[in-house]
DSSP file (Angstrom, degrees, kcal/mol; ACC not computed):
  #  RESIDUE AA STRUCTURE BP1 BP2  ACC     N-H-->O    O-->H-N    N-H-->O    O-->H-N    TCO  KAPPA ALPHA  PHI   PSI    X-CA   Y-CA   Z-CA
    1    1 A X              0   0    0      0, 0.0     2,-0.1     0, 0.0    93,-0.0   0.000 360.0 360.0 360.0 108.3    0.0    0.0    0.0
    2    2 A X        -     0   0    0     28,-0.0     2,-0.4    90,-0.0    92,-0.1  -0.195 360.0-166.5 -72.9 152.9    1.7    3.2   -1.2
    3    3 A X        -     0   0    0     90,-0.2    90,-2.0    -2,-0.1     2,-0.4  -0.983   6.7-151.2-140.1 151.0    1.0    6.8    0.7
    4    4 A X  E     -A   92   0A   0     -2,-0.4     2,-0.3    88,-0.2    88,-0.1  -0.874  16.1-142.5-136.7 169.9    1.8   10.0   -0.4
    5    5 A X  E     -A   91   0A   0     86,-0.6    86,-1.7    -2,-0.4     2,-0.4  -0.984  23.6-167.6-115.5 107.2    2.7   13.4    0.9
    6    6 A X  E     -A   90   0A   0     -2,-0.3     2,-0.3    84,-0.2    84,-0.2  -0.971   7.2-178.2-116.3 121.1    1.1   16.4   -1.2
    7    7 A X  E     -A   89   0A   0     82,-1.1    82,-1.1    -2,-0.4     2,-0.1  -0.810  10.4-164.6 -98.9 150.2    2.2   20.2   -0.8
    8    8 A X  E     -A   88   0A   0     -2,-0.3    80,-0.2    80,-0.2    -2,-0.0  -0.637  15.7-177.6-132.8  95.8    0.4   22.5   -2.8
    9    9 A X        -     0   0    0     78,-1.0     2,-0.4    -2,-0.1    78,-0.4  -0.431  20.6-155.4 -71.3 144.2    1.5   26.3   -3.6
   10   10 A X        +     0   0    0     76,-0.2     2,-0.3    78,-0.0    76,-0.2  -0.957  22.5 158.9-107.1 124.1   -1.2   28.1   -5.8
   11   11 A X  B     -C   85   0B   0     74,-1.8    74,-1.6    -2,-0.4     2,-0.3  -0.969  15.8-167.2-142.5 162.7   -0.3   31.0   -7.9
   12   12 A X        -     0   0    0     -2,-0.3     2,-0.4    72,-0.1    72,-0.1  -0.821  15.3-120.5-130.5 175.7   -1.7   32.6  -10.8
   13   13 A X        -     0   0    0     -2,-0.3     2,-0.7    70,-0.2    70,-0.1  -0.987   9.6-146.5-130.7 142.4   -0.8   35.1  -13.4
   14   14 A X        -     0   0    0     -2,-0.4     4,-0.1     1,-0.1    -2,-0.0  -0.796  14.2-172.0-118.9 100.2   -2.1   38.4  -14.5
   15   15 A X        -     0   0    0     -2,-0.7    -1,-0.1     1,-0.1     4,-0.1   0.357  42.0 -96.4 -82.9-133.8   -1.9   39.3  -17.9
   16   16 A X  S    S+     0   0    0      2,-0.1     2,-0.2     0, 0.0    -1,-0.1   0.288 105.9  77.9 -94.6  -0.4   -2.8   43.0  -19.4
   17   17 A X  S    S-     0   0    0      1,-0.1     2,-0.5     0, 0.0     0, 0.0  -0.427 114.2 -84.8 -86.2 179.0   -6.6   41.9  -20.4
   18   18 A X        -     0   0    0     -2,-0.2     2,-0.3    -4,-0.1    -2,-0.1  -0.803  55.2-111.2 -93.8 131.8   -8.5   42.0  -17.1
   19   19 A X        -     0   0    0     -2,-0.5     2,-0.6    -4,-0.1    -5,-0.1  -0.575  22.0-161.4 -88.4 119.3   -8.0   38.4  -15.1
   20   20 A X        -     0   0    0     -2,-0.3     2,-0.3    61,-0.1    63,-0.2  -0.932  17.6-138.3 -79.4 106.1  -10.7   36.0  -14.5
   21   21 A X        -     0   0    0     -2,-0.6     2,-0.6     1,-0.1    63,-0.1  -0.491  24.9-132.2 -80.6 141.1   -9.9   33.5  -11.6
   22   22 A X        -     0   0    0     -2,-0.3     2,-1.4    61,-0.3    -1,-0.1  -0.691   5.5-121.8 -71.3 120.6  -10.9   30.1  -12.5
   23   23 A X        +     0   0    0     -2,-0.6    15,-0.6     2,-0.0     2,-0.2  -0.450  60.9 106.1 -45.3  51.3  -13.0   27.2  -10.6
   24   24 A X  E     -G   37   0C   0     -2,-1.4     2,-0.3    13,-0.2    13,-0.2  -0.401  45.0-157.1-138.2-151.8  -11.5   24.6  -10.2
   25   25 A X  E     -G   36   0C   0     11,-1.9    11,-1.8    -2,-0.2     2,-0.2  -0.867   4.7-163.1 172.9 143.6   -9.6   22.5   -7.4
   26   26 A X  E     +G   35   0C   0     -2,-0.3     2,-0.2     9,-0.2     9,-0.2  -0.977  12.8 170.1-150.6 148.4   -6.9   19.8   -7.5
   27   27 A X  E     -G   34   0C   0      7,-2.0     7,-2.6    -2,-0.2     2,-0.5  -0.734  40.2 -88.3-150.2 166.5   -5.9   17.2   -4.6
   28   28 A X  E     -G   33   0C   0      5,-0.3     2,-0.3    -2,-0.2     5,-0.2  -0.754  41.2-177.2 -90.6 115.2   -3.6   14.1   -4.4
   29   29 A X  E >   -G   32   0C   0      3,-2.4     3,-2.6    -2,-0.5     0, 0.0  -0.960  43.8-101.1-120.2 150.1   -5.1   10.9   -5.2
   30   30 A X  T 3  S+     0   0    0     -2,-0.3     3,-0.1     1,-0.3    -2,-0.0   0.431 114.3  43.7 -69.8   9.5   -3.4    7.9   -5.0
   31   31 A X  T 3  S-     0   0    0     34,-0.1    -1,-0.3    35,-0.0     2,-0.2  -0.002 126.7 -52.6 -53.0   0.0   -2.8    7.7   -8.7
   32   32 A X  E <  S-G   29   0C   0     -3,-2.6    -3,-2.4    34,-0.2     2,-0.5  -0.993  89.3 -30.0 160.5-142.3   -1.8   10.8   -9.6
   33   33 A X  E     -GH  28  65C   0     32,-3.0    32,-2.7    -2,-0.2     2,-0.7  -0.965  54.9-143.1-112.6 124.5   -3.3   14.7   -9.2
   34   34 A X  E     -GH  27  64C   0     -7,-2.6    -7,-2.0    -2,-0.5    30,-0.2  -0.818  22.4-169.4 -91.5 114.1   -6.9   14.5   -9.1
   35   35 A X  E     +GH  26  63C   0     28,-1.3    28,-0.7    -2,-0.7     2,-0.2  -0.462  10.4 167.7-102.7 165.3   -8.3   17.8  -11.1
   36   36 A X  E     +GH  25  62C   0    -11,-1.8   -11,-1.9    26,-0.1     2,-0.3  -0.771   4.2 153.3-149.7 156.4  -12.2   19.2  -11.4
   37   37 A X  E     -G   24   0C   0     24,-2.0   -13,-0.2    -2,-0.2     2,-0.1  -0.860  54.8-109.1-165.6 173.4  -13.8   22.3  -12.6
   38   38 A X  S    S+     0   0    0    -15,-0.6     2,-0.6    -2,-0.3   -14,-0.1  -0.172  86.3  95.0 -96.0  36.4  -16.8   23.3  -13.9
   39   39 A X        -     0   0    0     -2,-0.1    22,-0.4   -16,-0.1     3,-0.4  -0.865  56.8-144.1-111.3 130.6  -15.3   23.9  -17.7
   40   40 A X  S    S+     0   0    0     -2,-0.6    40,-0.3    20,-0.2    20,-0.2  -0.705  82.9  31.2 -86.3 172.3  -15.2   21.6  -20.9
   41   41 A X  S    S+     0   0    0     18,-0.3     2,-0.4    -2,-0.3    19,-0.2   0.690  79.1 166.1  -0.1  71.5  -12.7   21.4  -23.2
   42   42 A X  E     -D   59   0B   0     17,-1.7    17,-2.8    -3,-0.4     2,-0.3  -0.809  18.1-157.9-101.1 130.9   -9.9   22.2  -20.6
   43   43 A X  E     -D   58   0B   0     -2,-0.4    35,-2.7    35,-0.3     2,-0.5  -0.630  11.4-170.1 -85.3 136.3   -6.2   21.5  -21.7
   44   44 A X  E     -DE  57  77B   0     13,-5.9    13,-1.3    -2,-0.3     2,-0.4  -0.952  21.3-157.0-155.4 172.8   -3.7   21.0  -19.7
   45   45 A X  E     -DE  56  76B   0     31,-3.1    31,-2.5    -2,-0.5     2,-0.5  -0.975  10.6-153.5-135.0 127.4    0.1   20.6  -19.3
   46   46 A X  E     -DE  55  75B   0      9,-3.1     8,-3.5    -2,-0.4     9,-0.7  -0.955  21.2-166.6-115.3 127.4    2.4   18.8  -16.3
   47   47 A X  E     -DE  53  74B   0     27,-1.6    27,-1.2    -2,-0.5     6,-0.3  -0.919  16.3-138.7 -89.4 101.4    5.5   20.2  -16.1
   48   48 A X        -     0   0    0      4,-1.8     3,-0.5    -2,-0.5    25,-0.1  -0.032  43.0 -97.1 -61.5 176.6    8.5   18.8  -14.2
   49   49 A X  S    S+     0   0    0      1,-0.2    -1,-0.1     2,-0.1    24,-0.1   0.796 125.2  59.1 -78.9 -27.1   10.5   21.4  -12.3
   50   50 A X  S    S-     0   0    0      1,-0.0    -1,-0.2     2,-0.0    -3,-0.0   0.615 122.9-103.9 -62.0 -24.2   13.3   21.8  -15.3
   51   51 A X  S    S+     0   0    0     -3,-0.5     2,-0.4     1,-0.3    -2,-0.1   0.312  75.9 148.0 109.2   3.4   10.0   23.0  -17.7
   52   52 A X        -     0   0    0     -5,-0.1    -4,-1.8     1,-0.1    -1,-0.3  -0.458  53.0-114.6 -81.4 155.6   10.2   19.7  -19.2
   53   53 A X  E     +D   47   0B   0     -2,-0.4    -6,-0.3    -6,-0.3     3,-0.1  -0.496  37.4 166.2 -71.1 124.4    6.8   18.2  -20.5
   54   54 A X  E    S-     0   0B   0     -8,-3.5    -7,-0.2     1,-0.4     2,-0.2   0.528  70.7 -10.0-123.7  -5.9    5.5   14.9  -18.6
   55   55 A X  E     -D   46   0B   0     -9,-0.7    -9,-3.1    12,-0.1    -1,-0.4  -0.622  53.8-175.3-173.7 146.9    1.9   14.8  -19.8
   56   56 A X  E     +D   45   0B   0    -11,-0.2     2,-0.3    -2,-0.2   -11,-0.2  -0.851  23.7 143.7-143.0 156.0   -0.6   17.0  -21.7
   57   57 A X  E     -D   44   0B   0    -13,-1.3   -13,-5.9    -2,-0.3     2,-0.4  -0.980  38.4-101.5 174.4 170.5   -4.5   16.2  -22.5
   58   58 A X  E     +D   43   0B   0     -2,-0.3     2,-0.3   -15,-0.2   -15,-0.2  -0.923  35.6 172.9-122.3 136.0   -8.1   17.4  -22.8
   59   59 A X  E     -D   42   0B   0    -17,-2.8   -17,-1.7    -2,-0.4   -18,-0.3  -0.944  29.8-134.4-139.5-178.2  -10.7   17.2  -20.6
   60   60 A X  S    S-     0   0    0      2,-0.3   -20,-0.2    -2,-0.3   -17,-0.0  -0.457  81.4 -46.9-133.0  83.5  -14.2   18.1  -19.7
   61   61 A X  S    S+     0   0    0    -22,-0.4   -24,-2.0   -19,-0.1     2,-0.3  -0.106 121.8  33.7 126.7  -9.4  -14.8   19.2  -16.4
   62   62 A X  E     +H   36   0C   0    -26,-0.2     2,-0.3   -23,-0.1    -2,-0.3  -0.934  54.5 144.1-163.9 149.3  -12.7   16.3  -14.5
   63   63 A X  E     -H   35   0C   0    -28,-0.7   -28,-1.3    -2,-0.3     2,-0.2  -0.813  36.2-128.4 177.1 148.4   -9.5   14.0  -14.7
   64   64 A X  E     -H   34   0C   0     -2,-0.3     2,-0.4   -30,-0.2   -30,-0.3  -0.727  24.8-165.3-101.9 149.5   -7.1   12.5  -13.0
   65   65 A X  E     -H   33   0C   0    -32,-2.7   -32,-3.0    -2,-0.2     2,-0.2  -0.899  23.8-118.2-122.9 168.2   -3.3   13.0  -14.3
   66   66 A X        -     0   0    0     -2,-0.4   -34,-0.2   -34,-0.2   -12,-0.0  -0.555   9.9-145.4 -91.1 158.9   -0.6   11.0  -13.2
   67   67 A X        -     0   0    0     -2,-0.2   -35,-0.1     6,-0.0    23,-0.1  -0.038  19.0-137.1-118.9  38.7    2.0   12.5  -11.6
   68   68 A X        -     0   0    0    -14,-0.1    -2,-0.0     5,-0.0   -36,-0.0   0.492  58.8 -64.4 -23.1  94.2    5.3   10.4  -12.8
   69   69 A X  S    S-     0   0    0      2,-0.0    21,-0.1     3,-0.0     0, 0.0   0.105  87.3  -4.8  43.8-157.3    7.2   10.1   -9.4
   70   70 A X  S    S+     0   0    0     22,-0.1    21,-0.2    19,-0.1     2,-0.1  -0.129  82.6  32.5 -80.9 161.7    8.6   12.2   -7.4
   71   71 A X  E    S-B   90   0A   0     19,-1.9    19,-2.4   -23,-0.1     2,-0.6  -0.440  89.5 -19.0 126.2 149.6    9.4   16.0   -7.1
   72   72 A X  E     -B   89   0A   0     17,-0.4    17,-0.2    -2,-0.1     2,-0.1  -0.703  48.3-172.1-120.2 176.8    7.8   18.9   -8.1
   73   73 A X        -     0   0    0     15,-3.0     2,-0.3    -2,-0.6   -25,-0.2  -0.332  12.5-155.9-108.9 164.6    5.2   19.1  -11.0
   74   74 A X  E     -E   47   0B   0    -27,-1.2   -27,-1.6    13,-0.2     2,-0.5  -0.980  16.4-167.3-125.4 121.3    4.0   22.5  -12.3
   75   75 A X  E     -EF  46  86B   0     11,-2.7    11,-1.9    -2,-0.3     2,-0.3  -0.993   2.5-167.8-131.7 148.2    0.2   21.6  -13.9
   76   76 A X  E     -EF  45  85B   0    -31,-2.5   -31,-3.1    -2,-0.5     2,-0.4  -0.992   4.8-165.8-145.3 101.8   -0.9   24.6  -16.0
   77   77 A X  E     +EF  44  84B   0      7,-1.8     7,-1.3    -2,-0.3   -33,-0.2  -0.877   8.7 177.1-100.6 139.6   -4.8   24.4  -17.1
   78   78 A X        +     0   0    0    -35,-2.7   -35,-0.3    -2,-0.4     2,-0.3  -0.760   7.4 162.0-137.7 168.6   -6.4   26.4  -19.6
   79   79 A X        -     0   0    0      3,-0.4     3,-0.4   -37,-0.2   -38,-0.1  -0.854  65.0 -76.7-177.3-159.6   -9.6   26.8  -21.1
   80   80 A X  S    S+     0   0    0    -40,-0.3     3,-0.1    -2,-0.3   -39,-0.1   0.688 130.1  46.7 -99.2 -20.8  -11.8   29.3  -23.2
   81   81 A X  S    S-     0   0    0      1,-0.3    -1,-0.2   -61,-0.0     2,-0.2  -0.279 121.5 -77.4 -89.3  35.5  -12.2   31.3  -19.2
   82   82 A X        -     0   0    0     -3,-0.4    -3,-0.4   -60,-0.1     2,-0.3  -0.531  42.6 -63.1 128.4 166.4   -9.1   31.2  -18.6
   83   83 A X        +     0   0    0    -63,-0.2   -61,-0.3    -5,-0.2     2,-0.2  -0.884  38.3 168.5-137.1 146.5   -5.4   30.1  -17.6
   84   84 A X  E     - F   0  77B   0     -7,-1.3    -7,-1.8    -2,-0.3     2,-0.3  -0.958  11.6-164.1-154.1 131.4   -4.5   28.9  -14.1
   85   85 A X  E     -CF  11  76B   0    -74,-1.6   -74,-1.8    -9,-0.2     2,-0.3  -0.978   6.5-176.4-135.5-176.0   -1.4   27.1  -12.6
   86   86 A X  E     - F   0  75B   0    -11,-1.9   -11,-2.7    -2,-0.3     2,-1.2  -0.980  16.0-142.0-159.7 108.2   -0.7   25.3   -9.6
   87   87 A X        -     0   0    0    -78,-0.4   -78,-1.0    -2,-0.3     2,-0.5  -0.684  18.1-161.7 -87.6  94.9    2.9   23.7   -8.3
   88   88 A X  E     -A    8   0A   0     -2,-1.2   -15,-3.0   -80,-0.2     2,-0.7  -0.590  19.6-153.3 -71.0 129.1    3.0   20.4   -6.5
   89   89 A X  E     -AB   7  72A   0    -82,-1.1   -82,-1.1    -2,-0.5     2,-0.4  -0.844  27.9-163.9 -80.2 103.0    5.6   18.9   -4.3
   90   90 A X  E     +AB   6  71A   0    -19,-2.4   -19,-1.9    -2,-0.7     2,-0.2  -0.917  14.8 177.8-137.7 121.9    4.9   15.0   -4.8
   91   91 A X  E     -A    5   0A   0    -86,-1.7   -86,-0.6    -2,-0.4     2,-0.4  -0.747  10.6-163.5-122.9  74.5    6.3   12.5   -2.4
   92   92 A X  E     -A    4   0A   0     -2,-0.2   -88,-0.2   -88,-0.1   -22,-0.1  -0.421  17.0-140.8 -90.3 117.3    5.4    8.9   -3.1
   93   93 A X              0   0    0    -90,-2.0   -90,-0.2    -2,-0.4    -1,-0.1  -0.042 360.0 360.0 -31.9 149.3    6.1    6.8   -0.1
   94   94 A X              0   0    0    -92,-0.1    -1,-0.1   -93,-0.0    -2,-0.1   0.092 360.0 360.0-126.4 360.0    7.5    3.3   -0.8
């Protein structure tokens, strides 16, 4: 039985258009980062700490993404309201 340890820092970013915060929420499941919001056809990007790409998708309104080991992940969600990201520290027990 694995266990994990999840930190989660929030920040956003502000462009020059006037900023619309997004709905959403994302939590540690034991497969990965468990996402929801109330959007369809939300894209999103997980990001290792170097910038490098570890998975990208579509969703609509929920999904879980795996979070390939340890470290932290940057996951950057977008959508037709908006752009949102969110850093996680992910520490899978053994």
């Amino acid at each position: 039985d694995d266990s994990y340890a999840l930190f989660i820092t929030s920040t956003s970013t502000i462009g020059l258009e006037e900023y619309k915060e997004l709905d959403w929420s994302a939590f540690a499941v034991t497969n990965g980062i468990r996402v929801e919001m109330r959007y369809n056809n939300v894209n999103y990007e997980l990001l290792d700490v170097n910038g490098k790409l570890l998975g990208s998708g579509q969703f609509n309104q929920e999904v879980t993404i795996p979070t390939h080991g340890n470290g932290i992940r940057i996951l950057k969600v977008s959508c037709a309201d908006g752009t949102a990201v969110k850093k996680f520290s992910i520490l899978n027990k053994e």
